[in-house]
py3Dmol code that shows the C-alpha trace and the ligand (Angstrom):
import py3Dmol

protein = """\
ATOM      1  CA  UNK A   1     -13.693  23.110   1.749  1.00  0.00           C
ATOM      2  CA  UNK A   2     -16.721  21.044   1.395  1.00  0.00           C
ATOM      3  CA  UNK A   3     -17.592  19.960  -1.416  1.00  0.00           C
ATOM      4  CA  UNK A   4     -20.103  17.297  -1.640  1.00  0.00           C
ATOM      5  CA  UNK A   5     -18.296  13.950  -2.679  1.00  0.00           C
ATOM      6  CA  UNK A   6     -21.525  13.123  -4.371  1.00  0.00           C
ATOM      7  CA  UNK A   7     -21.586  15.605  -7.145  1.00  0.00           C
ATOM      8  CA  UNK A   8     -18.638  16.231  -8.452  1.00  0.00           C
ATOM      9  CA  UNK A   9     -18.529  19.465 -10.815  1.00  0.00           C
ATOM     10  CA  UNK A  10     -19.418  18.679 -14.368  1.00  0.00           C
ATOM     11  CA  UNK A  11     -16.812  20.636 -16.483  1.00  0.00           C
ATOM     12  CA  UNK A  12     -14.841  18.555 -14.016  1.00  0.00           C
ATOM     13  CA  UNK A  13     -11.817  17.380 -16.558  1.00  0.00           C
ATOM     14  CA  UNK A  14     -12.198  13.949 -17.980  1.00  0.00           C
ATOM     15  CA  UNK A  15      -9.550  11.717 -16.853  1.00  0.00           C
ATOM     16  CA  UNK A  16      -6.518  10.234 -18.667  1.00  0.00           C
ATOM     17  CA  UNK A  17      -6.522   6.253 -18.286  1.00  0.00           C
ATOM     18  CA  UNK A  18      -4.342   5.182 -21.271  1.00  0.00           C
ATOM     19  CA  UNK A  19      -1.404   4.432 -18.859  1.00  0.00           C
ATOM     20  CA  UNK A  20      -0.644   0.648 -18.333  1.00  0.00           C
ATOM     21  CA  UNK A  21       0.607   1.493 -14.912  1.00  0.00           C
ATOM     22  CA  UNK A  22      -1.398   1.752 -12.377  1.00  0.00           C
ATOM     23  CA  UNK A  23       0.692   3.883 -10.171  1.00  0.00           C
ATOM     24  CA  UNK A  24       1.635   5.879 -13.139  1.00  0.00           C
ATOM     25  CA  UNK A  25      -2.162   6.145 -14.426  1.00  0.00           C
ATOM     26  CA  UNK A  26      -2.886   7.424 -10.920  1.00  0.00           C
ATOM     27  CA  UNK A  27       0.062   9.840 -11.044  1.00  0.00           C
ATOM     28  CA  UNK A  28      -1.887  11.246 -13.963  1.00  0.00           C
ATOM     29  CA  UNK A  29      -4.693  12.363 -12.351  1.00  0.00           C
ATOM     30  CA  UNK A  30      -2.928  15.798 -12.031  1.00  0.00           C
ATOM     31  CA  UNK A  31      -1.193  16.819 -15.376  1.00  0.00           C
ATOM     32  CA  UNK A  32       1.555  19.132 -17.102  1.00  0.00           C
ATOM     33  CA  UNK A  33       2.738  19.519 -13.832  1.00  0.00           C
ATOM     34  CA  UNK A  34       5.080  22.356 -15.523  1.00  0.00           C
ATOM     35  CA  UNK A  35       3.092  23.830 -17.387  1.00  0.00           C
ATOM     36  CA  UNK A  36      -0.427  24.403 -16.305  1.00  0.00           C
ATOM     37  CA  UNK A  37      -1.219  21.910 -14.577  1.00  0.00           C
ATOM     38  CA  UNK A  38      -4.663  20.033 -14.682  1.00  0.00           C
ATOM     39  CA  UNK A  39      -5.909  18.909 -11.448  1.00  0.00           C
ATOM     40  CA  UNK A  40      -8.578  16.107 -12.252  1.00  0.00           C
ATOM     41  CA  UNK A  41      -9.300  14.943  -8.785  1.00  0.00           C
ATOM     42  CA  UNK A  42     -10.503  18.133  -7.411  1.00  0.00           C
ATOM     43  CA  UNK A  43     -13.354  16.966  -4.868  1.00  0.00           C
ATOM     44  CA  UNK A  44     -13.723  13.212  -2.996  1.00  0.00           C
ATOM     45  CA  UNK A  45     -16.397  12.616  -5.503  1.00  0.00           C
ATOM     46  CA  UNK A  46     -13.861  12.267  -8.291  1.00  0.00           C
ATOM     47  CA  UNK A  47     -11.752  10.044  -6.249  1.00  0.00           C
ATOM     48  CA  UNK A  48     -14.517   7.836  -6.290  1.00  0.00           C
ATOM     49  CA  UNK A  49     -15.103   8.195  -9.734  1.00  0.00           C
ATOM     50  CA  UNK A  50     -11.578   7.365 -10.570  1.00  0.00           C
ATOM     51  CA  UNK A  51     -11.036   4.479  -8.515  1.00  0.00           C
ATOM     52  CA  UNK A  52     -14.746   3.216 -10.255  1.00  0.00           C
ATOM     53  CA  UNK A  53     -13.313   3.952 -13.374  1.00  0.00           C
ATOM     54  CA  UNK A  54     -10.264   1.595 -12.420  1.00  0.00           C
ATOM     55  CA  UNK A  55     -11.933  -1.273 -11.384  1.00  0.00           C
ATOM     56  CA  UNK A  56     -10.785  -0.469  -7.316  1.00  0.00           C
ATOM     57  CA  UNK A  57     -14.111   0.749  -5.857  1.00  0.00           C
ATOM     58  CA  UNK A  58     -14.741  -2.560  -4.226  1.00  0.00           C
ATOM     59  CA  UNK A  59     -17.556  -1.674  -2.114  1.00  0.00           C
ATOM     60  CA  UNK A  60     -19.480   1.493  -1.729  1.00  0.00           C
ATOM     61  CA  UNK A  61     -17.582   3.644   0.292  1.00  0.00           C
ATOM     62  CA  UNK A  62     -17.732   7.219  -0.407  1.00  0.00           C
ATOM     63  CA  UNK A  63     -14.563   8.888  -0.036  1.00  0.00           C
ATOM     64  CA  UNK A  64     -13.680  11.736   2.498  1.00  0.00           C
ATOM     65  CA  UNK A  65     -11.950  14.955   2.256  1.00  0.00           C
ATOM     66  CA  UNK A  66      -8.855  13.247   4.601  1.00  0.00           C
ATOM     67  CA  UNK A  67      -8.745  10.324   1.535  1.00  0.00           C
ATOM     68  CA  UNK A  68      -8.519  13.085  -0.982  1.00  0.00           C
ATOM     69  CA  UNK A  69      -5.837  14.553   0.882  1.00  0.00           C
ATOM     70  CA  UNK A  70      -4.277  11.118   0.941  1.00  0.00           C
ATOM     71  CA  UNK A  71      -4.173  10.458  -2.250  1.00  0.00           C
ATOM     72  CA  UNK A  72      -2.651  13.716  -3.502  1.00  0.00           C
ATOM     73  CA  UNK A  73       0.166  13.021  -0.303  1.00  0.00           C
ATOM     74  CA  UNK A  74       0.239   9.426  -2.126  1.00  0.00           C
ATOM     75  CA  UNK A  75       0.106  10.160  -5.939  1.00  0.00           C
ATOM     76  CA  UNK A  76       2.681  13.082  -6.098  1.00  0.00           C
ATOM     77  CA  UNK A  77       4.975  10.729  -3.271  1.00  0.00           C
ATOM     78  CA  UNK A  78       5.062   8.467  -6.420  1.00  0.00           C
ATOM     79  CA  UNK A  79       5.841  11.259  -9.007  1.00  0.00           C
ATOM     80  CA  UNK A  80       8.450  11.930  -7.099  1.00  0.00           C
ATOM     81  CA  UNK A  81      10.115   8.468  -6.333  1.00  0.00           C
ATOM     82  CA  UNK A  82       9.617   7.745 -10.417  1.00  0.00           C
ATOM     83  CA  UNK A  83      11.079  10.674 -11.308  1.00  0.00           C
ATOM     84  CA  UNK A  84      14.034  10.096  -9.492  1.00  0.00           C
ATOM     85  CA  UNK A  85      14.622   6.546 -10.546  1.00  0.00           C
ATOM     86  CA  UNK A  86      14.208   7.973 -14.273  1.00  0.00           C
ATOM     87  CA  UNK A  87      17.199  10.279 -13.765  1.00  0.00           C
ATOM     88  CA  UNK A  88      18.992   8.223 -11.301  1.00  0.00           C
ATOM     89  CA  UNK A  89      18.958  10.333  -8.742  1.00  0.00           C
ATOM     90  CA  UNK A  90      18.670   9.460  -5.068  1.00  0.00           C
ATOM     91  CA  UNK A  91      14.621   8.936  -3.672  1.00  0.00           C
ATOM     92  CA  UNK A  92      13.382  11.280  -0.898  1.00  0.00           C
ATOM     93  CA  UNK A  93      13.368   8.887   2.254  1.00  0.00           C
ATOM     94  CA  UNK A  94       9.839  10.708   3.410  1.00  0.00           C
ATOM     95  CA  UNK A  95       8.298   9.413   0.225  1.00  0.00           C
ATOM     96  CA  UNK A  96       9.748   5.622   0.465  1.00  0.00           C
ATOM     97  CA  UNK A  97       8.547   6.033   3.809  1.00  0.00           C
ATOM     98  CA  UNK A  98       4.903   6.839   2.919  1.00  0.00           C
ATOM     99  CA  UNK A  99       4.299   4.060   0.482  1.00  0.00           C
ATOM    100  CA  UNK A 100       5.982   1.628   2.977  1.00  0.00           C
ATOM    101  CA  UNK A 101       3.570   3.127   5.828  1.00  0.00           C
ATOM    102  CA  UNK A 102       0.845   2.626   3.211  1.00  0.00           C
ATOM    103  CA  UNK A 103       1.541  -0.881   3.066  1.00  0.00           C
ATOM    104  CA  UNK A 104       2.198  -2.009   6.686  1.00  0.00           C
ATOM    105  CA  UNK A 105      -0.856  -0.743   7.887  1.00  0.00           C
ATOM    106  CA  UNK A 106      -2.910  -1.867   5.569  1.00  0.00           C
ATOM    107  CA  UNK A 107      -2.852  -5.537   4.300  1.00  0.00           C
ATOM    108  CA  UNK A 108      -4.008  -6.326   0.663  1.00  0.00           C
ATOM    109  CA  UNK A 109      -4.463 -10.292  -0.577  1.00  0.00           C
ATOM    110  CA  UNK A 110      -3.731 -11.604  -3.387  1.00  0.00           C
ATOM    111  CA  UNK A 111      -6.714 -13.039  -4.827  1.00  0.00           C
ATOM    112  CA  UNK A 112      -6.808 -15.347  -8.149  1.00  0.00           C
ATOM    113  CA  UNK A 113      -9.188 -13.934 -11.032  1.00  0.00           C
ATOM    114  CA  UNK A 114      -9.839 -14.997 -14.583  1.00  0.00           C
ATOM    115  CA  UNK A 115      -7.270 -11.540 -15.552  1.00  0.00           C
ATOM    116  CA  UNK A 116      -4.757 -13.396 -13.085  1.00  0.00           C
ATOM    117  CA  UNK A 117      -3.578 -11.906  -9.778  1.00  0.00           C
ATOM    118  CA  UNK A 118      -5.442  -9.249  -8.406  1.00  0.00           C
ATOM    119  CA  UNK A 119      -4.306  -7.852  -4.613  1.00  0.00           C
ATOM    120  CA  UNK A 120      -7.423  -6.897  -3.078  1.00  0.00           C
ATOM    121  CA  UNK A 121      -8.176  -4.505   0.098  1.00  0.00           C
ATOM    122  CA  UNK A 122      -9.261  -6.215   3.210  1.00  0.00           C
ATOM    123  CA  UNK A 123     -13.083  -6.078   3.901  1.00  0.00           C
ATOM    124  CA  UNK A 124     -14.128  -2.697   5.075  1.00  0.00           C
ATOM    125  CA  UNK A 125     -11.248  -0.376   4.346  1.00  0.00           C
ATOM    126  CA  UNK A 126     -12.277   0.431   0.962  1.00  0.00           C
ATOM    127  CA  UNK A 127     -10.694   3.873  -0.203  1.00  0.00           C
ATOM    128  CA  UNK A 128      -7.751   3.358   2.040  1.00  0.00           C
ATOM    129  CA  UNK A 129      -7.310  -0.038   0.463  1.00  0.00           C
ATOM    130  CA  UNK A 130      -7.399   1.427  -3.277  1.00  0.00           C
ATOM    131  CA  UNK A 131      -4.721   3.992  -2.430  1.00  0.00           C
ATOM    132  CA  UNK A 132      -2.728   0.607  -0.700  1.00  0.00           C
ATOM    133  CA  UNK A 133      -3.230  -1.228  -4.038  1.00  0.00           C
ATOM    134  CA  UNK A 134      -1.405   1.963  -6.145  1.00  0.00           C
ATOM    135  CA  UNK A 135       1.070   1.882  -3.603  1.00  0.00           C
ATOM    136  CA  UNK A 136       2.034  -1.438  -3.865  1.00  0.00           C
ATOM    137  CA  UNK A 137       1.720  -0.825  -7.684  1.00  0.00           C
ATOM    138  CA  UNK A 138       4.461   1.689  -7.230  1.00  0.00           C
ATOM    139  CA  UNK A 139       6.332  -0.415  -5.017  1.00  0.00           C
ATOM    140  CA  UNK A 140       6.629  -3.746  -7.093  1.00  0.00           C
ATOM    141  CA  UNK A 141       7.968  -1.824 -10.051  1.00  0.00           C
ATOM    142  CA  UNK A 142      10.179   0.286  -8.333  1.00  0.00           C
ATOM    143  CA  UNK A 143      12.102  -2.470  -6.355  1.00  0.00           C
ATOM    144  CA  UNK A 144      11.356  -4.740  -8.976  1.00  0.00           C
ATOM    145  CA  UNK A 145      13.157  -5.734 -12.665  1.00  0.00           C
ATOM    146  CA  UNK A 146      11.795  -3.341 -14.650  1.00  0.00           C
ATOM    147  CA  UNK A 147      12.805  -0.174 -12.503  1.00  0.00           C
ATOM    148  CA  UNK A 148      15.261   0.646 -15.024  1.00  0.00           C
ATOM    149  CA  UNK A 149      12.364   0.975 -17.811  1.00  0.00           C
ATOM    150  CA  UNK A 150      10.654   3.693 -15.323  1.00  0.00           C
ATOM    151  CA  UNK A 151      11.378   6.902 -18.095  1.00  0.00           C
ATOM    152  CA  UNK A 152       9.668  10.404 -17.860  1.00  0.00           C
ATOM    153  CA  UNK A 153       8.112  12.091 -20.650  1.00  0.00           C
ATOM    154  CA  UNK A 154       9.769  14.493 -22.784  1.00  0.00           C
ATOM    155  CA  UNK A 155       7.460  17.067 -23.018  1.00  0.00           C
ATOM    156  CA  UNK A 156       9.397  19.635 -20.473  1.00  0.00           C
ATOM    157  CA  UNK A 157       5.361  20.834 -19.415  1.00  0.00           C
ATOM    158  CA  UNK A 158       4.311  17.479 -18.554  1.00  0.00           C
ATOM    159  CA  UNK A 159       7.067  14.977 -17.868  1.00  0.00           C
ATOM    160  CA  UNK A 160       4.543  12.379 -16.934  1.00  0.00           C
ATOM    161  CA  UNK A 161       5.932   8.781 -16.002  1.00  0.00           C
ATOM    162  CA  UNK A 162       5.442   5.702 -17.802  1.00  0.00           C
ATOM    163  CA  UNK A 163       7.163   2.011 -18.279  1.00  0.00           C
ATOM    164  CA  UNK A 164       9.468   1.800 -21.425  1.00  0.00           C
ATOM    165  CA  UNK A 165       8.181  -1.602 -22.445  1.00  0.00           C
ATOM    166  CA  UNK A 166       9.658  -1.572 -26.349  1.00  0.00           C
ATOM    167  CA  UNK A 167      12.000  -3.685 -27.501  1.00  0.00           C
ATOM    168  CA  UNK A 168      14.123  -0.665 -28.352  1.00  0.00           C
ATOM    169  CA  UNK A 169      13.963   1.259 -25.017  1.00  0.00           C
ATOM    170  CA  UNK A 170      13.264   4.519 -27.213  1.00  0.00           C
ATOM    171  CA  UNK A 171       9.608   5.470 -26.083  1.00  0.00           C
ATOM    172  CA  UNK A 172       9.558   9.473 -26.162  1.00  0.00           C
ATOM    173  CA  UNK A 173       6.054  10.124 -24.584  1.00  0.00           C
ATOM    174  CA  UNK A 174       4.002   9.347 -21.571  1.00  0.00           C
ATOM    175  CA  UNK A 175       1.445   8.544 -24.441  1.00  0.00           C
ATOM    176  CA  UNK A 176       1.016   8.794 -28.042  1.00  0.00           C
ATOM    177  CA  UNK A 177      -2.823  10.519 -28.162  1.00  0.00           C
ATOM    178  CA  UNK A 178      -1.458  13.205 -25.969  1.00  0.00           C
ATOM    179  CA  UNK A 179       2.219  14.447 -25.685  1.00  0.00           C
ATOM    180  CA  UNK A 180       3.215  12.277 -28.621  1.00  0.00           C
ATOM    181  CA  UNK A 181       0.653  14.434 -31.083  1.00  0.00           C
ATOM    182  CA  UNK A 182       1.593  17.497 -28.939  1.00  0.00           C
ATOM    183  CA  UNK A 183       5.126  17.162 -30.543  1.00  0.00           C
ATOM    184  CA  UNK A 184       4.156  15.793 -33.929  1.00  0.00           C
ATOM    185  CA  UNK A 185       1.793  19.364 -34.412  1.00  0.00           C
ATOM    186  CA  UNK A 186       4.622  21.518 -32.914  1.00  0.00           C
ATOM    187  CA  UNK A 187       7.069  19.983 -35.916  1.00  0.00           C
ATOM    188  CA  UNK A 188       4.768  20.526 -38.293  1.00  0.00           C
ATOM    189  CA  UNK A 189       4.506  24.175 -37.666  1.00  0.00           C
ATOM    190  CA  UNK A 190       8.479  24.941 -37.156  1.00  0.00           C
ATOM    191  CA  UNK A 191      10.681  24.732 -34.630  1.00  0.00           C
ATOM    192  CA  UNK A 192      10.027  29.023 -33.896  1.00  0.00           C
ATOM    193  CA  UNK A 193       6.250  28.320 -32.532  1.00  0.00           C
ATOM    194  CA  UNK A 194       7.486  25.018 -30.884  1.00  0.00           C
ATOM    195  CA  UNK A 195       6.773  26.000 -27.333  1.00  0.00           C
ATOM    196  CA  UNK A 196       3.631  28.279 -28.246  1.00  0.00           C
ATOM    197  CA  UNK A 197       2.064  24.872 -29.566  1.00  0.00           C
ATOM    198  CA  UNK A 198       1.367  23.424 -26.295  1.00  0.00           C
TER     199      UNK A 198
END
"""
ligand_1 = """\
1
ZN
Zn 3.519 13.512 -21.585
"""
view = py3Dmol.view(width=600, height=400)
view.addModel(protein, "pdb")
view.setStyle({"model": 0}, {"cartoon": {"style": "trace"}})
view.addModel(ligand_1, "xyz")
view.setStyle({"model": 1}, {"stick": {}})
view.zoomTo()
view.show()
């Protein structure tokens, strides 16, 4: 495939950035997962686009096919690892592994800005250092205290992951707009039509 990173497609599907979490927002570049799923980083040019939209396109690297494939290896490592720490279940040791690679190789430094701490690429390494930010992302919250706040969503077609942050620990959805307003339309037509809603 060779699609040209600078034009991406335009029905290309708009992406979904109402996810605190940056590993998780990533992880939702491809969504309902089990349903039908919605790929929304489809050529390098929406990699770029994403990581612009994100605030991680430092310099103006374009990315390749080989950092696509990278960050689908890296984004649906991270599904995995979060969906196993959401139902306590044991992590794959190839996808630890991958984010840890990630990170060894190559460095990010924590730089002070007026949002707070930001961990920035080294010079030159652009793309691969975006996709080392997310996986650090990923890494501080799953070693870190709130790992046990790491819940998927209960819409069985998308079961996207997010951080519980309320007081109660009773968030339902990966997001309100979307799979929250999914379910509140599927009550209000009955429980019979409940999956034919989505
Ligand atoms: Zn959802």
């Amino acid at each position: 495939m060779t699609a040209s990173a600078a034009t991406p497609p335009e029905d290309a599907p708009a992406f979904r950035l109402d996810n605190d979490q940056l590993a998780f927002r990533f992880t939702a570049t491809l969504s309902d997962r089990y349903g039908t799923p919605v790929e929304r980083l489809p050529v390098p040019g929406r990699l770029d686009d994403w990581l612009a939209a994100g605030d991680l396109a430092v310099g103006g690297e374009q990315a390749t096919t080989a950092d696509l494939a990278s960050a689908h290896r890296l984004r649906e490592a991270i599904h995995r690892l979060g969906t196993a720490i959401a139902r306590d279940e044991p992590m794959r040791e190839e996808d630890r592994e991958l984010l840890n690679a990630l990170l060894r190789e190559d460095q990010l430094c924590p730089q002070l800005t007026e949002a707070g701490l930001s961990w920035r690429p080294a010079p030159g390494r652009h793309v691969r250092g975006a996709l080392s930010r997310i996986a650090h992302d990923a890494v501080m919250l799953f070693g870190g205290p709130q790992r046990g706040r790491v819940k998927t969503c209960e819409n069985p077609e998308c079961q996207g992951l997010y951080v519980d942050t309320s007081q109660g620990r009773n968030r339902r959805w990966c997001s309100m707009n979307v799979c929250g307003n999914r379910a509140k339309k599927a009550r209000f037509r009955g429980p019979r039509t409940t999956t034919a809603a989505y």
